[in-house]
C-alpha positions in Angstrom: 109.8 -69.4 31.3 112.4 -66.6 30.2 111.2 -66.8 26.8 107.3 -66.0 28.3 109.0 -63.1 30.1 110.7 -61.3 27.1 107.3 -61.7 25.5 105.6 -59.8 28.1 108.0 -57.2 28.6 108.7 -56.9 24.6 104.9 -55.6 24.3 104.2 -54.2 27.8 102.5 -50.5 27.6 103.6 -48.9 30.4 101.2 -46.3 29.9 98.1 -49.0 30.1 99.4 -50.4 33.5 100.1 -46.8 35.1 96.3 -45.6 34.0 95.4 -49.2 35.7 97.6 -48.6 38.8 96.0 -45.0 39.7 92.8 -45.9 38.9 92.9 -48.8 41.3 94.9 -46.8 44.0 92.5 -44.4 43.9 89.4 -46.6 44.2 91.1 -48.9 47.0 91.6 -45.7 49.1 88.2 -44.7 49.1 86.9 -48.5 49.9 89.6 -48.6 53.1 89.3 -45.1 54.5 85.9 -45.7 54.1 85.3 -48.2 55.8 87.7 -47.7 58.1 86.2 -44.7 59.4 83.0 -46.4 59.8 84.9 -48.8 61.8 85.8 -45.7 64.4 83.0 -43.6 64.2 80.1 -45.9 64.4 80.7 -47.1 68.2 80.8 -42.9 69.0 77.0 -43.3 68.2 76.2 -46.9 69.5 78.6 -47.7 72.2 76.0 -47.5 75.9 76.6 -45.2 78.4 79.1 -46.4 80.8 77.4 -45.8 84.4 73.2 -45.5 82.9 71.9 -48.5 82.2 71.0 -49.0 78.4 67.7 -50.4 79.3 66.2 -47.2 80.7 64.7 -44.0 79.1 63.9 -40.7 80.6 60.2 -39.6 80.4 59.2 -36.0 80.7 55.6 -33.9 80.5 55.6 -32.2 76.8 55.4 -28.7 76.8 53.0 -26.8 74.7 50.0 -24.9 73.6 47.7 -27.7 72.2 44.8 -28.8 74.4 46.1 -31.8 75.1 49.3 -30.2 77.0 47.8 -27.1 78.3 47.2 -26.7 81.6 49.0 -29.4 82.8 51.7 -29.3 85.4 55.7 -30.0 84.2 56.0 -32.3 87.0 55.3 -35.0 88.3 53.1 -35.6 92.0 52.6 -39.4 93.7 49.8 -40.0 91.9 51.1 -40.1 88.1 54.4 -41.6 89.5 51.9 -44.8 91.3 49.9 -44.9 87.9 53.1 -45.1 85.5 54.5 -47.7 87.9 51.4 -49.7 88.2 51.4 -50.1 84.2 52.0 -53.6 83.0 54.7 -52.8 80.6 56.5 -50.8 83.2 59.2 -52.7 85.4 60.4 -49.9 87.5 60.5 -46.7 87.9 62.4 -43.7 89.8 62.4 -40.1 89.8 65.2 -37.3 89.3 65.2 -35.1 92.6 67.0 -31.9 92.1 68.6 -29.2 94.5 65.8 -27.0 95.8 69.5 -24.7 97.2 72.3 -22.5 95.3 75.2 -23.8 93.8 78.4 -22.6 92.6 80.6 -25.2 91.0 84.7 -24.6 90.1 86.3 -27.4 88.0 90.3 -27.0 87.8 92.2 -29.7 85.8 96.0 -29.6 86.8 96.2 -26.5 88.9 94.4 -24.2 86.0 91.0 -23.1 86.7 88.4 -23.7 83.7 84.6 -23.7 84.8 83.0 -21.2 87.5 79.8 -21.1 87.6 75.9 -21.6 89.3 75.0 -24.8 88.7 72.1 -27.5 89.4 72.5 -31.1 90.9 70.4 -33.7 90.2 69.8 -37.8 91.8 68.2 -40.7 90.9 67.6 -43.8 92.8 71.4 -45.5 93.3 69.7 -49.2 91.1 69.8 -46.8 88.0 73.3 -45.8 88.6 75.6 -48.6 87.0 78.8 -47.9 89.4 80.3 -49.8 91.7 78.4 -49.2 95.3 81.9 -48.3 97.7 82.1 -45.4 95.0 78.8 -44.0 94.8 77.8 -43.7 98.6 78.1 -40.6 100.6 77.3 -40.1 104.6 75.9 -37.4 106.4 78.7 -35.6 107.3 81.0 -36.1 104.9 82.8 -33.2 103.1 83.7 -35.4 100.1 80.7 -36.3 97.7 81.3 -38.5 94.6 79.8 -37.4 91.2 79.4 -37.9 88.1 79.6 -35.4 84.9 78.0 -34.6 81.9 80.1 -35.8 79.0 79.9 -32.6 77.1 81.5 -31.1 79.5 84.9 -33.1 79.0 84.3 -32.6 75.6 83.9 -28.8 75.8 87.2 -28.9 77.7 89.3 -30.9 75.7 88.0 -29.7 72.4 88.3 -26.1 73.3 89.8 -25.4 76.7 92.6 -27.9 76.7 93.9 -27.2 73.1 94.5 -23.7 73.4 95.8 -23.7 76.6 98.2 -26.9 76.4 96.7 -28.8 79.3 96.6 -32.9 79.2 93.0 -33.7 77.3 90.9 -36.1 79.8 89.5 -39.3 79.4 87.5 -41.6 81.3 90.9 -43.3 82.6 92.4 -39.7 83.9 89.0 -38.4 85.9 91.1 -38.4 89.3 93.1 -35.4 88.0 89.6 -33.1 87.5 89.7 -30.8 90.9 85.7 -30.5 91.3 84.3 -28.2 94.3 80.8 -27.3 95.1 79.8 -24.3 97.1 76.5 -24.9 99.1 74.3 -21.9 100.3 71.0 -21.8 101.5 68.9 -21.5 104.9 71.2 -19.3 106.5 74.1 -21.6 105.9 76.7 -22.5 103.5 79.0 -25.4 103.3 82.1 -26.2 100.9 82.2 -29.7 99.5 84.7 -31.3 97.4 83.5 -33.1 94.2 85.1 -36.8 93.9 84.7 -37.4 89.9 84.0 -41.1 89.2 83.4 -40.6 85.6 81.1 -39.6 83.1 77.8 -40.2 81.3 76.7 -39.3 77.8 72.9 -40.1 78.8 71.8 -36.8 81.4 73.5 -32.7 81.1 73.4 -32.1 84.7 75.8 -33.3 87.5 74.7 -36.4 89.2 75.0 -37.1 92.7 74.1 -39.8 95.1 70.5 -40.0 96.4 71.8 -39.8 100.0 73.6 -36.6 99.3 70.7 -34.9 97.6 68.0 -35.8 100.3 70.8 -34.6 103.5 71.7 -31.4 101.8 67.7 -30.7 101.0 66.3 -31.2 104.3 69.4 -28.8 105.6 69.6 -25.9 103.1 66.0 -25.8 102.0 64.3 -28.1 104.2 60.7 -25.9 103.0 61.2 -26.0 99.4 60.3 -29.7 98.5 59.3 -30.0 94.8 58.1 -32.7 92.4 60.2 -34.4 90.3 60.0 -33.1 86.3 61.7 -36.1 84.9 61.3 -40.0 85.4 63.5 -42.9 84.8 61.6 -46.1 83.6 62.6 -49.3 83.0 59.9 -51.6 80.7 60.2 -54.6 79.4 59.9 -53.5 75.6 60.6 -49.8 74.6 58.9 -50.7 71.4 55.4 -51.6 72.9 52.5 -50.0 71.7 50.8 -49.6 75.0 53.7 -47.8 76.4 54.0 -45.5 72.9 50.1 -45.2 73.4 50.4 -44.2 77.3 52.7 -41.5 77.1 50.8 -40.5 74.2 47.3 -40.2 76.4 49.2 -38.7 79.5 50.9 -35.9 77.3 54.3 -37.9 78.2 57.0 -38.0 75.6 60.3 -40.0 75.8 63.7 -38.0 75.4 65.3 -39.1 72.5 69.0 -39.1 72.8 69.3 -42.6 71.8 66.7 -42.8 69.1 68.8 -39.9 68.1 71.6 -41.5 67.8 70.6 -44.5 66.4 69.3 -42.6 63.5 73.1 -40.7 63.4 74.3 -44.2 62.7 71.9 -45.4 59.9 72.7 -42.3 57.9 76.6 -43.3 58.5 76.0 -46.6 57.2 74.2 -44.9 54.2 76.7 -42.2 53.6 79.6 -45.1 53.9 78.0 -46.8 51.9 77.5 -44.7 48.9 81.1 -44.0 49.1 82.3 -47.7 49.8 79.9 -48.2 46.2 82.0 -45.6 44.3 85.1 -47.0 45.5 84.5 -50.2 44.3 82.9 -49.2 40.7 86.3 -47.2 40.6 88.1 -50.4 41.3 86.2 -52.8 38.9 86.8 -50.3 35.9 90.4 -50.3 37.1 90.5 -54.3 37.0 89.0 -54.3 33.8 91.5 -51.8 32.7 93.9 -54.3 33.6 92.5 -57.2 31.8 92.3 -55.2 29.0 95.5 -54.2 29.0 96.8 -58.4 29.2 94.2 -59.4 26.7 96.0 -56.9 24.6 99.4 -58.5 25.0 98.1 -61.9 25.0 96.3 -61.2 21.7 99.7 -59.6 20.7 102.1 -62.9 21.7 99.2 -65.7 20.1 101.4 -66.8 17.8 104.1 -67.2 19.9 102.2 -68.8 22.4 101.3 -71.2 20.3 104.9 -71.9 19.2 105.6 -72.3 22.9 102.6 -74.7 23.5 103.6 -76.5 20.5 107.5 -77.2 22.0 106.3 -78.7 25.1 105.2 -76.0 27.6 102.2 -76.1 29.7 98.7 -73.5 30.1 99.9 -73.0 33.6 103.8 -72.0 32.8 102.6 -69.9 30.1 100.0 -68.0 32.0 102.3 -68.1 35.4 104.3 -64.8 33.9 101.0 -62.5 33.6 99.1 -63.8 36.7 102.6 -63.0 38.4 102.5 -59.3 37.0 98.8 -58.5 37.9 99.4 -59.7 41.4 102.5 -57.8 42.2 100.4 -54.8 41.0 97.5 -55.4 43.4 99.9 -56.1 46.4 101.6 -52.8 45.4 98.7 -50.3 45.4 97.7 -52.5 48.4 100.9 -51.5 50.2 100.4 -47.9 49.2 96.8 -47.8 50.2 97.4 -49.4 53.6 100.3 -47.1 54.3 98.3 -43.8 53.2 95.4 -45.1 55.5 98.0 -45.2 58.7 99.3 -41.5 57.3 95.8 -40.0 57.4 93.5 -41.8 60.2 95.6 -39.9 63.1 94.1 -36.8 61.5 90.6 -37.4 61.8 91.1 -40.0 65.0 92.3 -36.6 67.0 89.6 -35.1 66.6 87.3 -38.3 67.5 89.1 -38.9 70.5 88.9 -35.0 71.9 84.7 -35.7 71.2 84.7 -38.7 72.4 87.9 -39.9 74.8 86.1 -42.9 76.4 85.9 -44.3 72.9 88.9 -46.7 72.4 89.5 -47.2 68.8 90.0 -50.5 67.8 93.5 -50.1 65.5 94.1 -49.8 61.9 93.2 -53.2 61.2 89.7 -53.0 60.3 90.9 -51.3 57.1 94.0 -53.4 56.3 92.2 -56.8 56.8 89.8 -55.1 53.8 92.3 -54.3 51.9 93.8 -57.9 52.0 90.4 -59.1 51.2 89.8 -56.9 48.4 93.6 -58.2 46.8 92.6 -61.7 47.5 89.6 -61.7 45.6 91.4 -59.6 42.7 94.6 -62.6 42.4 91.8 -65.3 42.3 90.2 -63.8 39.3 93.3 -62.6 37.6 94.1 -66.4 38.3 91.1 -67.7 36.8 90.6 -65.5 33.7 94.2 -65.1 32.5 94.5 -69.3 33.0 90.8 -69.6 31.0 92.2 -67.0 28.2 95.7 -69.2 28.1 93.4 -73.0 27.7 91.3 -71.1 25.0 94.4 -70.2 22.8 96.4 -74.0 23.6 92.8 -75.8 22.5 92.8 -73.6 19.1 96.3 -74.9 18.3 95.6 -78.1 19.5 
């Protein structure tokens, strides 16, 4: 075996097997960062909406010129609500009720002040709500109201507010340190609640508050200003159905489309990924064929020896063991560089995925490693294989 080593170290180019290892480095970063940033970003884009049931969309009239829009009201009165209910691919149906009174909203997150402003409330039935029912109930009476926020506003917040003023960024897990207050006026009367924040959804922009709350402070601070709801939520049995594409297309109806949105976010990942993953791994091949290159080179260099070595008694495998050895200890080391670069550099870009999105929880490094591992594997098994074949070719001749 020491006799196969000085061979291989008599005629090793250096120069060959550096060109191999930063070719390969380079191509196995761009395979594992790749995909490992697919691996975070993708649930940012598909994960559902914590307290909005996935199975329900938000219809609303279009708004327009053409003739099939114009004229038409924005909302909605008891007979279109009876008629969309009443449709055979419809399961259920509720309606958004907004505040018909003012209100001022202040948001302070550990003693500091950061939103002051006139705002709008909105409700829907408490079935569409996906919370537990102790914390989304409010009685007449009661100065404490639960509620729950828009999503961008946490992310305005931590991306912006928190940053430059060194406050704690907010997830889903630290809600009970947002001070939330809500100044009520209207009627002749005004009223101070305080906002209990029980989480928040990526599905609505406006503050959402229990159905009781919103029908007790209507009838008391504008108990004449009743209005029709502008929005519906609708649960059917198949988003997909024609008939339901084809009703709201008759009515002048048209589905928001946050998550069709968003699923088309994540098909262009997966493209973009992808196309990068691809270059990666034409960047690795070459770099493997660089490398078998390089030990065809100093096989083709050592065939006469090698044949002297068959020829005193030693075997295909003991002769080939040497240069599988070497190849492998070359993948596992750019593997070891590449995973350690990818746990250098996904904090980086994981900051700024967790400031957009805190409720996503990413799941670890792992993702990337266990492709990297894969990647070596599959690299050892066919240095394996073609150095062995390339050894039997050369004992057969001299046999």
């Amino acid at each position: 075996m020491r006799l196969v080593w000085r061979l291989l170290r008599h005629h090793l180019s250096v120069a060959q097997l550096a060109g191999f290892f930063v070719a390969n480095l380079f191509g196995m970063l761009i395979v594992l960062l790749g995909y490992q940033f697919y691996c975070d970003v993708l649930p940012c884009f598909t994960a559902e909406d914590s307290f909005m049931k996935s199975d329900y969309f938000i219809i609303s009239r279009e708004i327009g010129t053409s003739t099939a829009v114009s004229g038409r009201s924005a909302t909605f009165d008891a007979a279109a609500i009876d008629d969309f209910r009443d449709q055979p691919f419809v399961r259920s149906v509720g309606t958004f009720v907004s505040n018909a009174y003012a209100v001022d909203a202040a948001m302070g997150i550990g003693g500091s002040e950061i939103l002051r402003s006139e705002i709008f409330l909105e409700s829907v039935p408490d079935e569409f709500v996906d919370v537990n029912r102790k914390d989304w109930v409010y009685h007449e009476g009661d100065s404490v109201v639960p509620v729950l926020l828009p999503r961008s506003y946490i992310t305005m917040y931590n991306f912006g507010f928190a940053k430059s003023h060194s406050l704690p960024k907010i997830s889903d897990g630290l809600v009970g340190m947002i001070d939330f207050r809500l100044s009520i006026r209207g009627n002749g009367s005004a009223h101070a609640y305080r906002g209990r924040v029980i989480g928040f959804t990526g599905r609505l922009n406006s503050i959402l508050v229990p159905r009781s709350f919103m029908d007790y402070t209507n009838s008391l601070y504008a108990p004449d200003k009743a209005e029709a709801p502008s929005r519906l939520l609708v649960k059917a049995d198949n988003p997909a159905d024609e008939r339901l594409a084809r009703y709201l297309d008759d009515n002048g109806y048209e589905m928001e489309r946050d998550r069709m949105d968003a699923e088309k976010t994540a098909y262009f990942l997966k493209l973009l990924v992808t196309i990068v993953v691809g270059v990666g791994i034409v960047i690795s091949v070459l770099s493997f064929y660089l490398l078998m290159l390089s030990i065809y080179l100093l096989v083709q260099k050592n065939a006469t020896k090698l044949e002297n070595l068959f020829l005193i008694g030693y075997s295909p495998r003991q002769v080939a063991l040497p240069y599988q050895a070497l190849a492998a200890c070359l993948h596992l080391l750019v593997l070891v560089l590449a995973c350690v670069t990818l746990v250098v550099v996904r904090p980086y870009y994981m900051e700024i995925i967790d400031t957009l999105y805190p409720a996503q929880q990413g799941g670890g490094v792992w993702p990337g490693i266990w492709m990297g591992i894969g990647l070596w594997l599959l690299a050892c098994v066919s240095n394996i294989f073609i150095i062995h074949r390339r050894m039997m070719r050369i004992w057969q001749h001299q046999a």
